[in-house]
N, C-alpha and C positions, 0 to 999 in steps of 0.2 A: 543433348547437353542441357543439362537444368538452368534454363533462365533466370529474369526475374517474374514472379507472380503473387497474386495478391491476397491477403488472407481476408476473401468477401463474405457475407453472409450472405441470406435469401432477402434480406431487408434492405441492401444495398447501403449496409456498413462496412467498413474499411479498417481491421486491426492495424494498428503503426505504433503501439504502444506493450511492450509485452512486461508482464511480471513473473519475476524468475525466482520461483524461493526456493534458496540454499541449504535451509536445516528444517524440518518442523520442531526440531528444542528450542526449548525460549528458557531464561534464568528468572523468569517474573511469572505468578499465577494470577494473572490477571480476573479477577472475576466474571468477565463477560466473557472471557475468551477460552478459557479451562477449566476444570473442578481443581479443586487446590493441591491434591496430590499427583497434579502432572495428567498425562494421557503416553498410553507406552508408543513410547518412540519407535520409528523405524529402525531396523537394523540397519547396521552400517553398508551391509553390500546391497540393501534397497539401494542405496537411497545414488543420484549419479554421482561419478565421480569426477574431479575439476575437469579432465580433459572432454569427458560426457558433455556436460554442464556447455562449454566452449564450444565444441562441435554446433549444440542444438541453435548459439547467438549468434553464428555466423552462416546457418543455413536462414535465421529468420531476417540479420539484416540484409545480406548479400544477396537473400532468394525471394523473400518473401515478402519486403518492405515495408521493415519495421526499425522505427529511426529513435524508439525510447528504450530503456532498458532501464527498469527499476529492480534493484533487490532486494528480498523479501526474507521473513521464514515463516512461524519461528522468530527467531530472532540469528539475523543474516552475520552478526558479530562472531557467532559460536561457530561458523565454518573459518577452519583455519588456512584456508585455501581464499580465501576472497579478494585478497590486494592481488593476487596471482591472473584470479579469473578478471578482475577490473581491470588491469592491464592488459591482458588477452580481447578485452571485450573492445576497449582505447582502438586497438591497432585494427579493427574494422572497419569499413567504410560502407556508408549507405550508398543509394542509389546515386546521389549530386554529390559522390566524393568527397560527405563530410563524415568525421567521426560521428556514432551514437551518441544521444545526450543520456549522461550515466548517472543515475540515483540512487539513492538509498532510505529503504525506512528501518529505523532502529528504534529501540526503546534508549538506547542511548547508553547502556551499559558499559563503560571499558571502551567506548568512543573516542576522547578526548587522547588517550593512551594509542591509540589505534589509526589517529586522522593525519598525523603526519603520512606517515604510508600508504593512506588510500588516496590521498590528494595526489600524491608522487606519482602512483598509479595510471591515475585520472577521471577518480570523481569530481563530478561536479555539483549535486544539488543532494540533500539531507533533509529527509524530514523526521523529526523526535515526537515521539508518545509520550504524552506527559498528561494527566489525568486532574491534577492535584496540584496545587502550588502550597500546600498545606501538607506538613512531613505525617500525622496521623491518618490525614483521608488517601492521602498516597498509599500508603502501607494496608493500611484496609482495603483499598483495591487492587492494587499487585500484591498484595501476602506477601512483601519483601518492604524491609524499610529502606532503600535505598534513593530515597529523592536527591538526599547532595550530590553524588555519582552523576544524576542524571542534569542536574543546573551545569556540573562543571562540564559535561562536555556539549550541552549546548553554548557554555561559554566560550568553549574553544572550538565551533564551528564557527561562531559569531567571529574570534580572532583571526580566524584564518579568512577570513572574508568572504564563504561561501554564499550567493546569493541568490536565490531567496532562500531564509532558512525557513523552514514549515514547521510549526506546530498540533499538530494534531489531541484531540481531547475526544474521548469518546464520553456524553452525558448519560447520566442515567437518575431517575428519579429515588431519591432519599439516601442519595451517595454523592454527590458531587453536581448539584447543579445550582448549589450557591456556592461555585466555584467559579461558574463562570464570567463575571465581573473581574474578579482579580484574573483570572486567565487572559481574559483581555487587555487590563491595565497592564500584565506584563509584557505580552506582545507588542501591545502599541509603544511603549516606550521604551523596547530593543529596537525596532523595526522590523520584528519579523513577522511573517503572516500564519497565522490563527486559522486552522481548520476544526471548527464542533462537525463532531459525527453523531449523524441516531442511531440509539445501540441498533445492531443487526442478527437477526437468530440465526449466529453463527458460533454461539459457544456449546458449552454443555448439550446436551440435546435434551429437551423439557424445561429448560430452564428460562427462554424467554419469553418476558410477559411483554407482549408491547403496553399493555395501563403505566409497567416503570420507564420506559423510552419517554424522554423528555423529547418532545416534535419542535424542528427548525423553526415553528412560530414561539412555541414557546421561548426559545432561547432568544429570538428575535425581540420579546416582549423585554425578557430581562436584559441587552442591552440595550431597548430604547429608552428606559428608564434611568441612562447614565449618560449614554451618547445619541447625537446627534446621526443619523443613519440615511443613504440612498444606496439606491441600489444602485450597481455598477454599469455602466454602457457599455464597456465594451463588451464582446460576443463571448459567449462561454464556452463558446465550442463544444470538443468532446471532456473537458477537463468538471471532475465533478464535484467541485464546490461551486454555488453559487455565492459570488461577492457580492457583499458592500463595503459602498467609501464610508468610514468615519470621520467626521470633520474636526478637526484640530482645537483645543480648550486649554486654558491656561492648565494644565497635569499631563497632555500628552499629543504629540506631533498630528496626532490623524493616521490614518492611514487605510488597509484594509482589511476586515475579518469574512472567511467563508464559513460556507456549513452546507455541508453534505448530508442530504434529506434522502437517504438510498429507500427508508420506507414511504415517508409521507408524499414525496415528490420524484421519484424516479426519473433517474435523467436516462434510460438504457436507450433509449432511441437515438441517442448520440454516441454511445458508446465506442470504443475506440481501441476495447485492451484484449489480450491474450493471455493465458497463462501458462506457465509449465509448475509442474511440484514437484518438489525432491525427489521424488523416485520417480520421474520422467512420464509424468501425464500429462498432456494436453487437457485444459478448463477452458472453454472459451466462455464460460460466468462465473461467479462465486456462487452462484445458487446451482449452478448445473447436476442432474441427477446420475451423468455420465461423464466417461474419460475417455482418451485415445493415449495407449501405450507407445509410447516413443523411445523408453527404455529398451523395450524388446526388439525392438528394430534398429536400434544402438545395439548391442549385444548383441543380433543374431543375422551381423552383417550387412545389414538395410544400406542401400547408396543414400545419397544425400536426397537425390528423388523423387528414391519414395520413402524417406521421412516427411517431405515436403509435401507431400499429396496426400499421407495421413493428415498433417496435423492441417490443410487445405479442408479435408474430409472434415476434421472436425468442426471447424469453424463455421464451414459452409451453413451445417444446422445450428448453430447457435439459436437460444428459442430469442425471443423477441423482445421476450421480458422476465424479469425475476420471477413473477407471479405472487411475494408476500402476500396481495389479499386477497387471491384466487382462495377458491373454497377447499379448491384440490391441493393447497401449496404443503410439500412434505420437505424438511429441512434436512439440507445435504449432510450423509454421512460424514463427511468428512467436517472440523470445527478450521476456522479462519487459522490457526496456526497452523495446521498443515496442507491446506489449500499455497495459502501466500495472498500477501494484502492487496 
């Protein structure tokens, strides 16, 4: 009988965080993250199906002990099955008999439309992509004008009182990093917490320069120039943004902004996450140059198992590190939208 066991590496890291992405379609061309006319989508019988999808989160919390479950894609909005699987996912129990803590990252698209029923569900935590607080430098980086869409349903995660709400911002030099002042002013005066990202060569393939990657000092630079900055005590754990506390000024309350430095300061030695992708691969990196099919052993009868001992296998080698500034580093076939964030 299949116990519980643990998704270890050889570096005596501990997976308890998995990322599940639902679709590799996304309705935005992000610049860093696509060429502007798309990338072909999987076929639909890739890609799993909700009950697939379900099986793989209850063999990873019940078996494997994994107590997060963020969804992904693509963009995780365009499967029509998701309030389905989020409730599916709710009625689980970890190891200490609590539900999963269940997430979501979106661009935010059709959200606000959508958040009654995933709350009902039982999401709990949302974080939105949002690049631009400026409706032309938005659109120049998603190749879609849709920034109102995207204010109002972070407006209506904020009503619904989901907390913490995340913001995420990915910089990039001579696109948006005299954005990040106003990025901040507006996090800090919703409350919600501000994640800068350094772009990662995970779009396009040849297309990243790190000279355009604006580095976590830099952005450091450009908020110490407005705010008042320490870094944060408490322990960061496996979680990868580093914080600081902002100190409160007559325009805005304080609070805290991160930034996730994946190139300049790698935090994989903490690492903490797992992945599966739409058509049932196991990632134990985003940089990973291989997969473990867990689709085919869904389809072709597999017990619960020995799904679990594959996707054990897989983990087990997880390499140590991304390698970005290895000499040998070659950039995974696969781009961040159909990987999963």
């Amino acid at each position: 009988m299949l116990g519980m066991q643990e998704l270890a590496d050889r570096y005596g890291r501990v997976a308890r965080d998995l990322r599940v992405s639902l679709t590799d379609r996304c309705n935005l061309r992000c610049t860093y993250c696509m060429p502007a006319e798309g990338l072909p989508w999987l076929p639909t019988e890739e890609t799993l199906t909700d009950a697939e999808v379900v099986r793989l989160l209850r063999i990873a919390v019940e078996h494997l002990g994994v107590h997060t479950l963020r969804f992904t894609g693509g963009e995780p909005l365009l499967r029509k099955g998701l309030e389905g699987i989020i409730a599916a996912a709710s009625r689980l129990r970890t190891a200490d008999g609590a539900a999963p803590d269940l997430a979501l990252t979106t661009n935010g698209l059709g959200l606000d439309k959508r958040l009654p029923g995933l709350i009902e569900a039982g999401l709990k935590r949302v974080n939105v992509s949002v690049d631009s607080l400026d409706p032309t430098t938005y659109a120049r980086i998603a190749r879609r004008d849709r920034l109102p869409e995207v204010l109002r349903s972070i407006q209506a995660v904020d009503d619904a009182g989901l907390r913490p709400l995340k913001i995420n911002a990915v910089v990039m030099r001579g696109e948006n990093e005299d954005d990040v002042l106003g990025l901040a002013g507006y996090a800090l005066e919703h409350g919600y917490q501000l994640r800068f990202i350094e772009q990662m060569p995970l779009g396009p393939r040849h297309t990243w320069d790190r000279s355009r990657m604006v580095s976590a000092h830099e952005i450091l630079d450009r908020l110490g120039a407005r705010y008042t900055l320490t870094p944060a005590v408490q322990p960061r754990g496996a979680a990868p943004a580093a914080l600081w506390n902002v100190a409160p000024d007559a325009t805005q309350p304080g609070g805290a902004i991160g930034i996730i430095a994946s190139v300049t300061a790698p935090f994989c030695a903490d690492c903490d996450r797992t992945r599966i992708t739409s058509d049932g691969q196991v990632r134990s990196c985003l940089f990973s140059q291989r997969e473990t099919d867990l689709r085919a052993l869904l389809r072709g009868g597999g017990s619960d198992e020995e799904i679990a001992e594959a996707w054990m296998g897989e983990h087990l080698i997880k390499p140590r590190g991304h390698g970005i500034d290895n000499d040998d580093f070659v950039q995974p076939e696969r781009t961040m939208s159909a990987i999963g964030g």
